[in-house]
C-alpha positions as CSV (number, residue, x, y, z in Angstrom):
1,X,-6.1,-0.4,22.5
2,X,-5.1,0.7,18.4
3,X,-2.2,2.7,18.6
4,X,-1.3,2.2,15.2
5,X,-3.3,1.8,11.7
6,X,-1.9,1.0,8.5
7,X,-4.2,1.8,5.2
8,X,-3.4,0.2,2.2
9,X,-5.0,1.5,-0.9
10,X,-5.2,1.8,-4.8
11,X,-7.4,4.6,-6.2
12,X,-7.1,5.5,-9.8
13,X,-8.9,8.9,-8.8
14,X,-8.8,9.1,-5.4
15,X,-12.4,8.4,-4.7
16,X,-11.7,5.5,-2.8
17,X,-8.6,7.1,-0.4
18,X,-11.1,10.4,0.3
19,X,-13.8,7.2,0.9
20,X,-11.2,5.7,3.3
21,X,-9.6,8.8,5.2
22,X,-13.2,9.6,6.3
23,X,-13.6,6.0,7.5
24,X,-10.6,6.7,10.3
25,X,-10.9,10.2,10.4
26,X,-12.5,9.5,14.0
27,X,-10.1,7.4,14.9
28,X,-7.4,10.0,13.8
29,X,-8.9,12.7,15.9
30,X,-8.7,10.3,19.1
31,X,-5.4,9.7,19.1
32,X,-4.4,6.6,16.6
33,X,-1.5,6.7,14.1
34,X,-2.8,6.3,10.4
35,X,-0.1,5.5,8.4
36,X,-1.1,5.1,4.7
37,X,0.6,2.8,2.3
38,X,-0.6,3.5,-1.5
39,X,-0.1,0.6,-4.1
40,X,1.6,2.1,-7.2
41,X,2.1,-0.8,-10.2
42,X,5.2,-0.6,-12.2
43,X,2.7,-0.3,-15.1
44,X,-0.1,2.5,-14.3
45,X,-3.5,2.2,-14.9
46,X,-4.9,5.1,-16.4
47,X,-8.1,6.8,-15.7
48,X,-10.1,7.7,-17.8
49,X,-9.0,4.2,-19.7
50,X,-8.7,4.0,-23.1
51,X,-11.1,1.5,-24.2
52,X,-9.2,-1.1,-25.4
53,X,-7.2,-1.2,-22.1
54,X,-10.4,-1.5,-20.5
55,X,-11.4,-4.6,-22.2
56,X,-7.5,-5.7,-21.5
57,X,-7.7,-6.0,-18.1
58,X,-10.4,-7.9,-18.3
59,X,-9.1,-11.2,-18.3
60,X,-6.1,-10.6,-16.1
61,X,-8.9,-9.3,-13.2
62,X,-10.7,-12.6,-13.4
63,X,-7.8,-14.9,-13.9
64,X,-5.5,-13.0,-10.8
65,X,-2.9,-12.2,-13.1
66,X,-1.3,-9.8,-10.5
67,X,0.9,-7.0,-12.4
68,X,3.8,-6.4,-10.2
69,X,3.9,-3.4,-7.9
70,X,6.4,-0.7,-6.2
71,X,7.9,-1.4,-3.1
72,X,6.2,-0.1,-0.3
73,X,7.7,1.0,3.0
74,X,7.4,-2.5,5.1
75,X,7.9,-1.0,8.6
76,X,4.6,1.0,7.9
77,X,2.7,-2.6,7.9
78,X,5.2,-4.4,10.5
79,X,4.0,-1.4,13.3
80,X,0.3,-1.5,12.6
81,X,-1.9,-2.9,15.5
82,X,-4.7,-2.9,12.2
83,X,-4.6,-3.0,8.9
84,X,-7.6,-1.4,6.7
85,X,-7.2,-2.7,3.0
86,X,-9.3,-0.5,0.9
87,X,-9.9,-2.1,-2.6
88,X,-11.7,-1.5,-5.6
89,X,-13.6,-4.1,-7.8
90,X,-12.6,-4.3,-11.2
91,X,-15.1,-6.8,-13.0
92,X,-16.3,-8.4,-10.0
93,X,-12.5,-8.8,-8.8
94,X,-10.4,-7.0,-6.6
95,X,-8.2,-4.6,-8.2
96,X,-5.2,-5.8,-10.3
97,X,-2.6,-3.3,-7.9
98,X,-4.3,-4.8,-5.1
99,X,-4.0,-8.4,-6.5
100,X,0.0,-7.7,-7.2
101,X,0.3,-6.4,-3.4
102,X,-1.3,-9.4,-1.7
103,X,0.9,-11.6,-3.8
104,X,4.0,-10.0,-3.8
105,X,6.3,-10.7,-0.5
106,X,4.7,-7.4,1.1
107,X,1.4,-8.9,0.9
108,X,2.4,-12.3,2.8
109,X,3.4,-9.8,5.9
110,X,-0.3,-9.2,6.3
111,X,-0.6,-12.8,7.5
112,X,1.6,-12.3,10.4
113,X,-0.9,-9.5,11.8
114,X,-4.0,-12.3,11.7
């Protein structure tokens, strides 16, 4: 049985953590530990984007060059029976801050939960 659910997430606006806390709200209410790890790059991403920044990340989406990101609290991801990673498309890619998680050394935890 999930005891323990770790959330990993990047929302510029917060759209797609409200879209994720109502995914294990149910889960919540019967019992399980959510513990949420947000992805924060050392270089924000503003919203609303100034158009030239826009078109900037462009290439770095489609190529996966991952900006680096904060360090997140490991033992949140080392406890987790589950982990939910919630991710945003940018131009038919996952999220740069996602990108930079999955290849930092935080990201290569997740394949000791598989």
């Amino acid at each position: 049985m999930l005891t323990n659910i770790a959330v990993i997430t990047y929302s510029q606006t917060g759209q797609l953590t409200r879209a994720a806390a109502s995914l294990v709200r149910p889960l919540e209410q019967a019992g399980v530990k959510i513990s949420w790890i947000f992805i924060e790059p050392k270089i924000p991403y503003p919203f609303p984007w100034p158009i030239r920044r826009f078109f900037g990340v462009f290439p770095d989406s489609v190529m996966g060059i991952a900006p680096e990101i904060k360090p997140i609290d490991q033992d949140k991801l080392k406890d987790a029976d589950l982990v939910i990673l919630a991710n945003q498309v940018w131009f038919l890619s996952p999220s740069l801050p996602i990108q930079g998680f999955l290849a930092s050394e935080n990201g290569r935890l997740l394949s000791k939960k598989i």
